[in-house]
N, CA, C, O and CB atoms as a CASP TS submission, in Angstrom:
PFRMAT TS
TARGET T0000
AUTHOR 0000-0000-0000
METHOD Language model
MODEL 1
PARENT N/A
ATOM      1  N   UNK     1       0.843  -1.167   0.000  1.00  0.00           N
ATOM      2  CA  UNK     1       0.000   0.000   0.000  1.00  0.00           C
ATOM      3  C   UNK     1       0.892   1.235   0.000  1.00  0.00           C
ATOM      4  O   UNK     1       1.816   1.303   0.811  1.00  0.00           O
ATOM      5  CB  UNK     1      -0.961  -0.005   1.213  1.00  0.00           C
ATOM      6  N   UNK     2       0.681   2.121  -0.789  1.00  0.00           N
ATOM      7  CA  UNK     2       1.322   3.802  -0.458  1.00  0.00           C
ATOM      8  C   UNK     2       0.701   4.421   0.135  1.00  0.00           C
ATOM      9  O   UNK     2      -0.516   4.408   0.317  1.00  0.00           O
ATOM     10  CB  UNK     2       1.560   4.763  -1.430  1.00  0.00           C
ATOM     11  N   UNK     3       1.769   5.271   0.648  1.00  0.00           N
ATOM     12  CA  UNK     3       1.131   6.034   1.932  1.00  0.00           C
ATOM     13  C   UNK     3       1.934   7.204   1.598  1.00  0.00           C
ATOM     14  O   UNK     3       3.115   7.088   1.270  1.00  0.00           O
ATOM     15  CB  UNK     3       1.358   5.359   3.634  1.00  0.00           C
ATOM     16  N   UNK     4       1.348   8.303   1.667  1.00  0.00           N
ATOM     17  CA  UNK     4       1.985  10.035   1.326  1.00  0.00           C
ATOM     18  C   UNK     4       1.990  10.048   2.717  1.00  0.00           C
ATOM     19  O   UNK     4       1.098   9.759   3.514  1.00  0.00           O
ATOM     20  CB  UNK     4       0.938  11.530   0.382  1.00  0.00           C
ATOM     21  N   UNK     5       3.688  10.611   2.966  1.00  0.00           N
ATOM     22  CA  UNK     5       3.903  11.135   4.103  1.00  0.00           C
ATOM     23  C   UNK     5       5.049  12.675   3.816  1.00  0.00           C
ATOM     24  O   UNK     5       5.845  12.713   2.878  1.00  0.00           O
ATOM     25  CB  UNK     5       4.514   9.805   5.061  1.00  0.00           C
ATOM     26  N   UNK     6       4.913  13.600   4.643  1.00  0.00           N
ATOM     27  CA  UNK     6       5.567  14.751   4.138  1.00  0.00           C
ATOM     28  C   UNK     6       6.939  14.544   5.061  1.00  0.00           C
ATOM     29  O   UNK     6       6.822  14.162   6.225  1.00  0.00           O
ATOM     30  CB  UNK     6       4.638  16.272   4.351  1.00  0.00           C
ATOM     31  N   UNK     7       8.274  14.824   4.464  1.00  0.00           N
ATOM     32  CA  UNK     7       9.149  15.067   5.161  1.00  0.00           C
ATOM     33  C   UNK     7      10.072  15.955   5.038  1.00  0.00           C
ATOM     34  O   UNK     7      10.498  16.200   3.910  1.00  0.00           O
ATOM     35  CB  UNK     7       9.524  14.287   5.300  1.00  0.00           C
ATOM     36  N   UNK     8      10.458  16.465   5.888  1.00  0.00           N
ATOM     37  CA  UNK     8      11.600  17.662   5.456  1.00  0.00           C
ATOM     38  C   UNK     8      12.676  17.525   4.768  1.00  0.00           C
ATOM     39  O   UNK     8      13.149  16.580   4.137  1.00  0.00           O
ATOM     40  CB  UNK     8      12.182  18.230   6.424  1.00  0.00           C
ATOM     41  N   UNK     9      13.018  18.619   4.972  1.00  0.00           N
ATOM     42  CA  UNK     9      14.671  18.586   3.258  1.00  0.00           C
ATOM     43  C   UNK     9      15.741  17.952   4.357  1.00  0.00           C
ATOM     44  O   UNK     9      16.484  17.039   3.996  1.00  0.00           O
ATOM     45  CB  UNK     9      15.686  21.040   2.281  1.00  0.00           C
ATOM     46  N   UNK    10      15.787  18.409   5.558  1.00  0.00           N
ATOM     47  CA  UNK    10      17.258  16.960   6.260  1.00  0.00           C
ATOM     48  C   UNK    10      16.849  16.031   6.479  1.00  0.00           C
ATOM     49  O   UNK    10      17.759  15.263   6.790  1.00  0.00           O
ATOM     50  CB  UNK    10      18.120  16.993   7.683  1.00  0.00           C
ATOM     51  N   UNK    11      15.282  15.265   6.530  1.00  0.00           N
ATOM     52  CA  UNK    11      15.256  14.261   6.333  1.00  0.00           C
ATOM     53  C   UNK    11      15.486  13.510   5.223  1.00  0.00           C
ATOM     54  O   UNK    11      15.952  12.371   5.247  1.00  0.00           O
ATOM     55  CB  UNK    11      14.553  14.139   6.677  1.00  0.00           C
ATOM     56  N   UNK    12      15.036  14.377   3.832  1.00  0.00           N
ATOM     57  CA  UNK    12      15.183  13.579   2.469  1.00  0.00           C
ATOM     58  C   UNK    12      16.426  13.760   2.322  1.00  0.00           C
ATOM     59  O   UNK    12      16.767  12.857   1.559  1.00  0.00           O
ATOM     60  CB  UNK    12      14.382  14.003   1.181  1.00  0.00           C
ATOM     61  N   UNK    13      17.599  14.558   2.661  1.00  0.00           N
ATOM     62  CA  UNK    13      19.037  14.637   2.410  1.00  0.00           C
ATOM     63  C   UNK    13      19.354  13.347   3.528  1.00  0.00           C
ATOM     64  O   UNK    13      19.930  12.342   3.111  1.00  0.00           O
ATOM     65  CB  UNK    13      19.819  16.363   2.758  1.00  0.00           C
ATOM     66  N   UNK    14      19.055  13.423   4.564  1.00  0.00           N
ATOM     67  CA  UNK    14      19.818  12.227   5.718  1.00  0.00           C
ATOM     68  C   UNK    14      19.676  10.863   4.992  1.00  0.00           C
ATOM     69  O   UNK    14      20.488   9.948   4.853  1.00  0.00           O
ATOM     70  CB  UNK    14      18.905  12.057   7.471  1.00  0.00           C
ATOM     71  N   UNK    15      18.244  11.025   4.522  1.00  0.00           N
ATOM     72  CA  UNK    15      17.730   9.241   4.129  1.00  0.00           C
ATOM     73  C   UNK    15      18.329   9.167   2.734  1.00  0.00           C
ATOM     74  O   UNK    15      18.798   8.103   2.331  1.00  0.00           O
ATOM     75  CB  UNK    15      15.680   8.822   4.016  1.00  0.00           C
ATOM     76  N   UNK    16      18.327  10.359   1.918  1.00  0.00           N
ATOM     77  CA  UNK    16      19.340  10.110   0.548  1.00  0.00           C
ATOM     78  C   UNK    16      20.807   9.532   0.835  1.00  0.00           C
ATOM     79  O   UNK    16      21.358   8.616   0.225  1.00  0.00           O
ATOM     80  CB  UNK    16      19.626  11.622  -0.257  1.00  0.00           C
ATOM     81  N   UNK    17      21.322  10.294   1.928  1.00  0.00           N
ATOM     82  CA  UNK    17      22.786   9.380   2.293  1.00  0.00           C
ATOM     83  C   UNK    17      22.907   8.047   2.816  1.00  0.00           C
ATOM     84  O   UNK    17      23.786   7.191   2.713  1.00  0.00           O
ATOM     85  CB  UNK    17      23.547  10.001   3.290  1.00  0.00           C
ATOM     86  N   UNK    18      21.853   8.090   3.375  1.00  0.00           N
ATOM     87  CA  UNK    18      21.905   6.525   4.027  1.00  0.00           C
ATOM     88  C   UNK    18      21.363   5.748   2.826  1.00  0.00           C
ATOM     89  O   UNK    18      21.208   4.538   2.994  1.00  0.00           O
ATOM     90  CB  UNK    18      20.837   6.226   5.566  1.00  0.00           C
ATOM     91  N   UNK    19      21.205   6.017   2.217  1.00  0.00           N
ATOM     92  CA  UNK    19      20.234   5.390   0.676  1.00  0.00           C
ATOM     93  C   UNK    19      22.105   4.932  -0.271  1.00  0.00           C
ATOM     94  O   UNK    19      22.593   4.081  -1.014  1.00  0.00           O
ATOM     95  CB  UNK    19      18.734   7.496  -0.630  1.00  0.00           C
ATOM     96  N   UNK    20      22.405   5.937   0.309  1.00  0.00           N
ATOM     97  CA  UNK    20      23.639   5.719  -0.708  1.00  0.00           C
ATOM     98  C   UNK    20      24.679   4.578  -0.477  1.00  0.00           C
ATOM     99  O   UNK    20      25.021   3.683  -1.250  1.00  0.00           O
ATOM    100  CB  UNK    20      24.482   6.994  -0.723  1.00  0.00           C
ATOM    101  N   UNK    21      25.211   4.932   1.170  1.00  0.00           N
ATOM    102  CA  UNK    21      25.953   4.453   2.058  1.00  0.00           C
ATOM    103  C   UNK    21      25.261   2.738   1.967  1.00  0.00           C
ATOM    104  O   UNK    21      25.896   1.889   1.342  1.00  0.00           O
ATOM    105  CB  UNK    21      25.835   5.426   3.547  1.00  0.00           C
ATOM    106  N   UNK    22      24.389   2.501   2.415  1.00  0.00           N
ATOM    107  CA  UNK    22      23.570   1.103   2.382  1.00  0.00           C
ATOM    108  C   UNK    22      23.291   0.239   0.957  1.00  0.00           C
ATOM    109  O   UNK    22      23.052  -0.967   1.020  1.00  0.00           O
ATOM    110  CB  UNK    22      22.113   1.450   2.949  1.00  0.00           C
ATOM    111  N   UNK    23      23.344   1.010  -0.430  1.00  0.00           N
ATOM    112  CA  UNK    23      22.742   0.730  -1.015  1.00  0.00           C
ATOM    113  C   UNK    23      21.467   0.112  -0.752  1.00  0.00           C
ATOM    114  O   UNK    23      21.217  -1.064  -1.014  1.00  0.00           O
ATOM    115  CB  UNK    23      23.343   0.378  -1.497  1.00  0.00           C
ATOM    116  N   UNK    24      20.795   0.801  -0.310  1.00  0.00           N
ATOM    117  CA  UNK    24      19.397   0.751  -0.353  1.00  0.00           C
ATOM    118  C   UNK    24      17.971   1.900  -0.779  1.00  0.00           C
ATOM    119  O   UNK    24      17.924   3.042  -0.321  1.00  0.00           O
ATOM    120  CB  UNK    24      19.333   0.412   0.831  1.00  0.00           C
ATOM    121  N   UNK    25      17.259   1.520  -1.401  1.00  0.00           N
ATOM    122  CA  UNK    25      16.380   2.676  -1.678  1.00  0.00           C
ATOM    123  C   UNK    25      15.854   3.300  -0.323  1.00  0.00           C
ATOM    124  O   UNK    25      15.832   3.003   0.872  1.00  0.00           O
ATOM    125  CB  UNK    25      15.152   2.217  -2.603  1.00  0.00           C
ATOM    126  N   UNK    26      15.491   4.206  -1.059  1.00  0.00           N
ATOM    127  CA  UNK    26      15.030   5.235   0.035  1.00  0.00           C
ATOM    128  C   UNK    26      13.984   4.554   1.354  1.00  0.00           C
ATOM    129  O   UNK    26      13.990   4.672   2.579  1.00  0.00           O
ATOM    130  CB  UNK    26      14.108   6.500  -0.868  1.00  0.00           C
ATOM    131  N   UNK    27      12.971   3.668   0.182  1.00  0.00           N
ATOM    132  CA  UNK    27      11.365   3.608   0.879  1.00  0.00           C
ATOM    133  C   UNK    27      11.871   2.678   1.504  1.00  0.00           C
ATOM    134  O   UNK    27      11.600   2.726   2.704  1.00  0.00           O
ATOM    135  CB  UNK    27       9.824   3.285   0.049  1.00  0.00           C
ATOM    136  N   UNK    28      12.986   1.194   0.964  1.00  0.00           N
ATOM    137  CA  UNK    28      13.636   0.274   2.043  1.00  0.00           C
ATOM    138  C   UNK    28      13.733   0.956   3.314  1.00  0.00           C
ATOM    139  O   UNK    28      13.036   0.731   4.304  1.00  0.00           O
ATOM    140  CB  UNK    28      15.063  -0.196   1.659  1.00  0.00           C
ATOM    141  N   UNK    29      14.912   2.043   3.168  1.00  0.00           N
ATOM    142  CA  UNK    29      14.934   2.440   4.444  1.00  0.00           C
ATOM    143  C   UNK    29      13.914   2.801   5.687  1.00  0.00           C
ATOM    144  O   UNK    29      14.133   2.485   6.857  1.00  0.00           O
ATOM    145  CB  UNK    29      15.479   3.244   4.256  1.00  0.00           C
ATOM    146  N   UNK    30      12.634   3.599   5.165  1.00  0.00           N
ATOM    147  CA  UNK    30      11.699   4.362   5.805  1.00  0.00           C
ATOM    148  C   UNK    30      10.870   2.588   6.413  1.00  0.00           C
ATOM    149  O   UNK    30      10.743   2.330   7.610  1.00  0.00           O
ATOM    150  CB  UNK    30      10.684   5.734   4.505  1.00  0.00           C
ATOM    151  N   UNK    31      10.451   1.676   5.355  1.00  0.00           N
ATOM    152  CA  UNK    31      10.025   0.420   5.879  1.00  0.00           C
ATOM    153  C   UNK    31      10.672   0.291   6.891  1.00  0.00           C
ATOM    154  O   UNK    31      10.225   0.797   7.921  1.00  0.00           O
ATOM    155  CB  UNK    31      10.135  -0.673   5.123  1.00  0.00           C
ATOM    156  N   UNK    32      12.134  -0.546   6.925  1.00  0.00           N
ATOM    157  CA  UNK    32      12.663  -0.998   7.977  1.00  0.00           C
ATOM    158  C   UNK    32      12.924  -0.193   9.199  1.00  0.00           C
ATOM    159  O   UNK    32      13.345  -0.791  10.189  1.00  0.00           O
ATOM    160  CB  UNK    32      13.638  -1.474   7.598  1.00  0.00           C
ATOM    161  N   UNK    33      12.670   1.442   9.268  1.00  0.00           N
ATOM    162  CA  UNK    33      12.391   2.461  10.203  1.00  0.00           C
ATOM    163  C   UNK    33      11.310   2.089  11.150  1.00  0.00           C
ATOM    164  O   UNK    33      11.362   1.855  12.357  1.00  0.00           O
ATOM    165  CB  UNK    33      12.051   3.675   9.520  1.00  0.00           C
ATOM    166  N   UNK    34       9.936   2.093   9.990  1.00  0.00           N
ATOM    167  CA  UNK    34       8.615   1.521  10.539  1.00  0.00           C
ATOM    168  C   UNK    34       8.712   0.584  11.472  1.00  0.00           C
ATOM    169  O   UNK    34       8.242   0.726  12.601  1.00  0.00           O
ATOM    170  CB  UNK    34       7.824   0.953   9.593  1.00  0.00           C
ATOM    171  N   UNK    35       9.369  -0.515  11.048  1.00  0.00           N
ATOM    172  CA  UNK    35       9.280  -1.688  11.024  1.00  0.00           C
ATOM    173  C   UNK    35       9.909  -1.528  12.473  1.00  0.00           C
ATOM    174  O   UNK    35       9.133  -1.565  13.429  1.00  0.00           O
ATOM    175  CB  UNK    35       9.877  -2.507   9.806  1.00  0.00           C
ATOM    176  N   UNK    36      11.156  -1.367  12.675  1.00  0.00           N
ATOM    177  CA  UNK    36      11.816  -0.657  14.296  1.00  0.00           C
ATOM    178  C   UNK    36      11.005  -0.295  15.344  1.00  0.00           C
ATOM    179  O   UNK    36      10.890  -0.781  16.470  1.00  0.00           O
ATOM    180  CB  UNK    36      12.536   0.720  14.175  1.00  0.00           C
ATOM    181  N   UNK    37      10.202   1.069  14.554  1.00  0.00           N
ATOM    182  CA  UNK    37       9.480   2.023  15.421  1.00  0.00           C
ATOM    183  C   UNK    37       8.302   0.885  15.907  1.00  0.00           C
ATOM    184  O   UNK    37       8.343   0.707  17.124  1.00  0.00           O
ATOM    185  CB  UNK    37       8.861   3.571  14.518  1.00  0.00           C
ATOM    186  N   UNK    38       7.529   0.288  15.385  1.00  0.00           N
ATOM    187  CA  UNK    38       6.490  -0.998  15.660  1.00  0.00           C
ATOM    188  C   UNK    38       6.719  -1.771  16.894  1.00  0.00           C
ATOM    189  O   UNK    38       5.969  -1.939  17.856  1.00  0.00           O
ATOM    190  CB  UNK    38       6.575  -2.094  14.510  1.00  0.00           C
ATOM    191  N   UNK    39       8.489  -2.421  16.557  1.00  0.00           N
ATOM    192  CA  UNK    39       8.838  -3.736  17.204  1.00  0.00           C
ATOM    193  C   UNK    39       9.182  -3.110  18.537  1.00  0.00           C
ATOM    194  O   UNK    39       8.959  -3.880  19.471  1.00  0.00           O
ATOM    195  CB  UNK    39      10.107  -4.679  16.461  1.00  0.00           C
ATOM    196  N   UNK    40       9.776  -1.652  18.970  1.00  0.00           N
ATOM    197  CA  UNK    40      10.085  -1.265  20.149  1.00  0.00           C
ATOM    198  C   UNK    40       8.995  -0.918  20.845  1.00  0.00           C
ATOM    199  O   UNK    40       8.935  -1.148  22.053  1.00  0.00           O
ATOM    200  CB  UNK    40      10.931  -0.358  20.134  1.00  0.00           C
ATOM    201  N   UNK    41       7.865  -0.244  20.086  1.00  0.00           N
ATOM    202  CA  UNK    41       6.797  -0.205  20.559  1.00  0.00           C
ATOM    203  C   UNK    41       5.880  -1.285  21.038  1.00  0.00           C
ATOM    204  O   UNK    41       5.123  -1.050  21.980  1.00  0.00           O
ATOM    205  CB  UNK    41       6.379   0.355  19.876  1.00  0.00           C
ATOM    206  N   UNK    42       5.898  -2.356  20.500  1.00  0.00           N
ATOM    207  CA  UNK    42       5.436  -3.712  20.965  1.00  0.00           C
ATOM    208  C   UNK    42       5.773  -4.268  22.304  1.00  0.00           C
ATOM    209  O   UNK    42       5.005  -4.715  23.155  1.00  0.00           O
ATOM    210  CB  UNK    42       5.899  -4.633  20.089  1.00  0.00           C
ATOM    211  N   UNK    43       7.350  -4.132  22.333  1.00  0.00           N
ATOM    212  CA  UNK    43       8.075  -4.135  23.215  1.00  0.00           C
ATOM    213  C   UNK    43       7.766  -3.555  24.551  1.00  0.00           C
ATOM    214  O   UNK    43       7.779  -4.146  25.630  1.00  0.00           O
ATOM    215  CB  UNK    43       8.956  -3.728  22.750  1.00  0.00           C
ATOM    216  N   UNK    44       7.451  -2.158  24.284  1.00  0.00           N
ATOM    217  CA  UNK    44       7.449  -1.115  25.636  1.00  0.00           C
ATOM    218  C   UNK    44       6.150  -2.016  25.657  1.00  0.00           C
ATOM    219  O   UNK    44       6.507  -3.153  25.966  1.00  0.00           O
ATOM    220  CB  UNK    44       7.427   0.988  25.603  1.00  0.00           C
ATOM    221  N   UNK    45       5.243  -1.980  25.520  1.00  0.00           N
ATOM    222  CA  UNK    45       3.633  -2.492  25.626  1.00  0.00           C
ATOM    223  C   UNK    45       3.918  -3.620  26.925  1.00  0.00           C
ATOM    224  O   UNK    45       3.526  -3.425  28.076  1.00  0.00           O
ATOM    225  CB  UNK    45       2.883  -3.410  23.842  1.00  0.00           C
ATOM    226  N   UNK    46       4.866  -5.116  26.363  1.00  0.00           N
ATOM    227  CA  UNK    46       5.166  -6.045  27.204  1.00  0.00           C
ATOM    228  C   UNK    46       5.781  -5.384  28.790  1.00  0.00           C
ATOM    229  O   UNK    46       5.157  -5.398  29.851  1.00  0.00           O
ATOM    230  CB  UNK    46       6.186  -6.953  26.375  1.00  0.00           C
ATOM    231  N   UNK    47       6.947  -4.919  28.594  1.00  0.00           N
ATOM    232  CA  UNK    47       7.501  -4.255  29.705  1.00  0.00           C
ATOM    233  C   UNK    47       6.444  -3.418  30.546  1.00  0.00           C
ATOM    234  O   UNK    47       6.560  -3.441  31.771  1.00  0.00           O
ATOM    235  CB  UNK    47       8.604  -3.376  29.202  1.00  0.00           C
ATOM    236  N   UNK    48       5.461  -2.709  29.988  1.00  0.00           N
ATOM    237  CA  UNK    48       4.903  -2.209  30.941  1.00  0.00           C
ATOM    238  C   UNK    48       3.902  -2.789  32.013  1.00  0.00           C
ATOM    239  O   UNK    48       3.652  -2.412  33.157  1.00  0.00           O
ATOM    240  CB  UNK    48       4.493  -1.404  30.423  1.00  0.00           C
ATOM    241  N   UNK    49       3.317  -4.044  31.104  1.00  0.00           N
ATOM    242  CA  UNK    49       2.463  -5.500  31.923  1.00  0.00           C
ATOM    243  C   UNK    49       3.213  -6.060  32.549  1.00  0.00           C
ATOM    244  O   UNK    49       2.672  -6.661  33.478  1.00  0.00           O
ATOM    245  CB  UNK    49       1.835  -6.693  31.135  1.00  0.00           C
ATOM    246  N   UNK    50       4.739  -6.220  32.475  1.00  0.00           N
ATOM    247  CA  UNK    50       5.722  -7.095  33.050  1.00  0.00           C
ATOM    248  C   UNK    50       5.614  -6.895  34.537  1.00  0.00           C
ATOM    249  O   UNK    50       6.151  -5.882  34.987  1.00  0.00           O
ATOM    250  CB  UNK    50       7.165  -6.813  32.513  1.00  0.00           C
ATOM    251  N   UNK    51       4.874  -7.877  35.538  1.00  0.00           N
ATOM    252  CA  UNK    51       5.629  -7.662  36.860  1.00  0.00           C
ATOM    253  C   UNK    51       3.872  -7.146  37.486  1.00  0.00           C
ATOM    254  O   UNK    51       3.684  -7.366  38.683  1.00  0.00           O
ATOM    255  CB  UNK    51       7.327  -6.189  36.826  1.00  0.00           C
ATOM    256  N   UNK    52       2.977  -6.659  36.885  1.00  0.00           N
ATOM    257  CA  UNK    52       1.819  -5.744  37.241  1.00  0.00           C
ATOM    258  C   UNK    52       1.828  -6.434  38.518  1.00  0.00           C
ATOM    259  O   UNK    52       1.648  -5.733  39.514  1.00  0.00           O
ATOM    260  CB  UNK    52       0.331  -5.715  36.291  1.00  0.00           C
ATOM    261  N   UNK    53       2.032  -7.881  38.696  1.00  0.00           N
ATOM    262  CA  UNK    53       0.705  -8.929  39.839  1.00  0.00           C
ATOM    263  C   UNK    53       1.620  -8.956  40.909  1.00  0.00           C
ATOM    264  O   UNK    53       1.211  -9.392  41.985  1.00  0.00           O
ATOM    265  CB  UNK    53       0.092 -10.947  39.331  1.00  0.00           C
ATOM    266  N   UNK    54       2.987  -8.502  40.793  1.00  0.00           N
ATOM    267  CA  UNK    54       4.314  -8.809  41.827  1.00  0.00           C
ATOM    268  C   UNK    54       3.626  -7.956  43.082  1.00  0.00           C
ATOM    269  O   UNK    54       3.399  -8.360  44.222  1.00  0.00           O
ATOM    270  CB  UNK    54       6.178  -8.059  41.200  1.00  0.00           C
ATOM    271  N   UNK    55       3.479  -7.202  42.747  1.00  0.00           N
ATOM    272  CA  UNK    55       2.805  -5.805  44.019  1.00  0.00           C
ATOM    273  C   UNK    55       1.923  -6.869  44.924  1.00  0.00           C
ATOM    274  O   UNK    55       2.011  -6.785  46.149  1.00  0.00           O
ATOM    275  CB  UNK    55       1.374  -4.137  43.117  1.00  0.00           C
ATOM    276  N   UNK    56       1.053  -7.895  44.307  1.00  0.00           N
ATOM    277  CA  UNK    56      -0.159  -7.677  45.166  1.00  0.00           C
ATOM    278  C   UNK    56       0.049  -9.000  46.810  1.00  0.00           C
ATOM    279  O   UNK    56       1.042  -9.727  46.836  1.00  0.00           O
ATOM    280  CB  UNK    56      -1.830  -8.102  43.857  1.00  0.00           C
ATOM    281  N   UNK    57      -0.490  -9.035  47.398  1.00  0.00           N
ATOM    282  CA  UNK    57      -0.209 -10.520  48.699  1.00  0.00           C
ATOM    283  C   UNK    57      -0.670 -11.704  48.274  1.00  0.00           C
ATOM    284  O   UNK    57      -0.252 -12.812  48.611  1.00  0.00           O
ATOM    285  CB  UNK    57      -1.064 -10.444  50.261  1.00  0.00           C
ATOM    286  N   UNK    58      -1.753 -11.392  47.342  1.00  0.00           N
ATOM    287  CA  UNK    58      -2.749 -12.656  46.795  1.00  0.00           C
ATOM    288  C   UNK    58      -1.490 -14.105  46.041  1.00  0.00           C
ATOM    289  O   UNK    58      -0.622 -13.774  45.234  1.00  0.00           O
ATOM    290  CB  UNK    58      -4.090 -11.752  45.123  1.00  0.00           C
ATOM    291  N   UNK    59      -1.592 -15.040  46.329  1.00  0.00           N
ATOM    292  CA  UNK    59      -1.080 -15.827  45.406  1.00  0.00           C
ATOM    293  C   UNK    59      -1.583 -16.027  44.441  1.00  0.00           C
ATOM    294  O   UNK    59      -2.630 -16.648  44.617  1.00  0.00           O
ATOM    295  CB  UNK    59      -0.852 -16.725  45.695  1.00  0.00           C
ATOM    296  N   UNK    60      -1.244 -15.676  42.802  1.00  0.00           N
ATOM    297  CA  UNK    60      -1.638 -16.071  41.587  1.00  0.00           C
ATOM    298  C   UNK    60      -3.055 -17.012  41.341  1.00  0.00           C
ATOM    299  O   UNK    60      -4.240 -16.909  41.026  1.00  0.00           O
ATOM    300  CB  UNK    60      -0.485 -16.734  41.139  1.00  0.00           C
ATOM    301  N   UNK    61      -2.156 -17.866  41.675  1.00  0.00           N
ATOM    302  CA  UNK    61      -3.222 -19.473  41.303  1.00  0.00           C
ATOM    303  C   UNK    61      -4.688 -19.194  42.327  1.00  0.00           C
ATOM    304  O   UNK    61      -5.852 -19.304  41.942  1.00  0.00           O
ATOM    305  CB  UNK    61      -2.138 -21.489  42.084  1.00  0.00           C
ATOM    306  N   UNK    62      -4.221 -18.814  43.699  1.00  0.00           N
ATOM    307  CA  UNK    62      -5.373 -19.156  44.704  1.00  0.00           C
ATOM    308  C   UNK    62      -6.472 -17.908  43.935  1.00  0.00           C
ATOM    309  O   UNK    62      -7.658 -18.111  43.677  1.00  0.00           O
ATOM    310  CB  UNK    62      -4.855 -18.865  46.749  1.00  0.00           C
ATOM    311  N   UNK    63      -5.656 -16.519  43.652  1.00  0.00           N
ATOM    312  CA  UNK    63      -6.818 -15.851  43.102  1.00  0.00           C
ATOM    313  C   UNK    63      -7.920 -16.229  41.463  1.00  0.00           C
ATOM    314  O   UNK    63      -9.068 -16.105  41.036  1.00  0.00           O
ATOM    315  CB  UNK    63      -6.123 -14.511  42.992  1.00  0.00           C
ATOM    316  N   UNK    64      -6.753 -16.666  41.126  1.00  0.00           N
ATOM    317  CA  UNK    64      -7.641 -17.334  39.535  1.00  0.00           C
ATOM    318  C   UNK    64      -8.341 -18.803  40.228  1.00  0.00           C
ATOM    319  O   UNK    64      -8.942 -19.434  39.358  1.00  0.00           O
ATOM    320  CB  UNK    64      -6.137 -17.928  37.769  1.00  0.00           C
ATOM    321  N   UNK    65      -8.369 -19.247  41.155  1.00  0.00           N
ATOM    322  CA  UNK    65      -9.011 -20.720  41.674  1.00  0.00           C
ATOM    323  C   UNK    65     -10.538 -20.553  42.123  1.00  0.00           C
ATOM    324  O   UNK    65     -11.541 -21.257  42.007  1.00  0.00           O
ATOM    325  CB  UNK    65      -8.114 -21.353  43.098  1.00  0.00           C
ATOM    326  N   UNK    66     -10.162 -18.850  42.894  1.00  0.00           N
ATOM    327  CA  UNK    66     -11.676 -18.062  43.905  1.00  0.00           C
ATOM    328  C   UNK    66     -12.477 -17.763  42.236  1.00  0.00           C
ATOM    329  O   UNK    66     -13.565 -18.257  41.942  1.00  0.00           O
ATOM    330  CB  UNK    66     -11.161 -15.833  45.277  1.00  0.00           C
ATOM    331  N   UNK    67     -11.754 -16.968  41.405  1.00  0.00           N
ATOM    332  CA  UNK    67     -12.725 -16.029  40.801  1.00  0.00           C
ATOM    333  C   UNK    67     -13.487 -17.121  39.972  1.00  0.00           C
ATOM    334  O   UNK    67     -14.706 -16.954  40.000  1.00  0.00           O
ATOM    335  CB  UNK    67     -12.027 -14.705  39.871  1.00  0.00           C
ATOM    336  N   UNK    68     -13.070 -18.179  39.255  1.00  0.00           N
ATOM    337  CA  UNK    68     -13.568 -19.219  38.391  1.00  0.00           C
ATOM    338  C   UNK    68     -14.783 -20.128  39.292  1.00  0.00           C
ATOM    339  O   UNK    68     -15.630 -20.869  38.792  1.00  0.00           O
ATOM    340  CB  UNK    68     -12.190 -20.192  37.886  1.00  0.00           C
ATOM    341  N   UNK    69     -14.619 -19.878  40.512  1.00  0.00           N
ATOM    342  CA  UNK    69     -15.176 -20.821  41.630  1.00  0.00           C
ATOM    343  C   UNK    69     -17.040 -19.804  41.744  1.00  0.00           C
ATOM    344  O   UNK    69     -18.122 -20.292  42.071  1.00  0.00           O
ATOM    345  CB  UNK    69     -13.760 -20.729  43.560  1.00  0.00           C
ATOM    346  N   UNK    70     -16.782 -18.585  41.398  1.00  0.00           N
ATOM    347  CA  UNK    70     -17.360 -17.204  41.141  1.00  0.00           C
ATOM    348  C   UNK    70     -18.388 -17.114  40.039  1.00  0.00           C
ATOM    349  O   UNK    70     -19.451 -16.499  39.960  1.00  0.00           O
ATOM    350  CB  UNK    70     -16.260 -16.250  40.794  1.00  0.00           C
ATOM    351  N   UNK    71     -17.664 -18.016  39.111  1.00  0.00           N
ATOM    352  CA  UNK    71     -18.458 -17.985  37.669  1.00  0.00           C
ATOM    353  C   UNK    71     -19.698 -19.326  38.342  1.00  0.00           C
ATOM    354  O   UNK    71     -20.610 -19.737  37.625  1.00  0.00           O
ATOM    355  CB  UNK    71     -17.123 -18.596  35.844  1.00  0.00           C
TER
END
């Protein structure tokens, strides 16, 4: 799919050099940018759930054992 995105003149000069330096086209580059910006973001998402249940006194299991016992 294309997607119009506007970018400035040191960005199209930065990504023209790295276009050069890499041999790679331009839009390669901006993909595999995306593609970065996505996977770290995915990332932070995990890290921030990581650990939520450590805080609480409840043991894990005994609380998922009550609430199902609930249904």
């Amino acid at each position: 799919m294309r997607t119009l995105v506007d970018l400035g003149d040191g960005q199209i000069q930065a990504l023209d050099e790295l276009s050069k330096k890499d041999k790679r086209s331009r839009a390669a580059l901006i993909r595999q940018a995306i593609d970065d910006y996505l996977a770290k973001r995915h990332s932070k998402q995990e890290d921030d759930a990581f650990g939520l249940w450590g805080k609480r006194k409840v043991d894990g299991l005994a609380y998922q054992e009550k609430v199902r016992r609930e249904w």
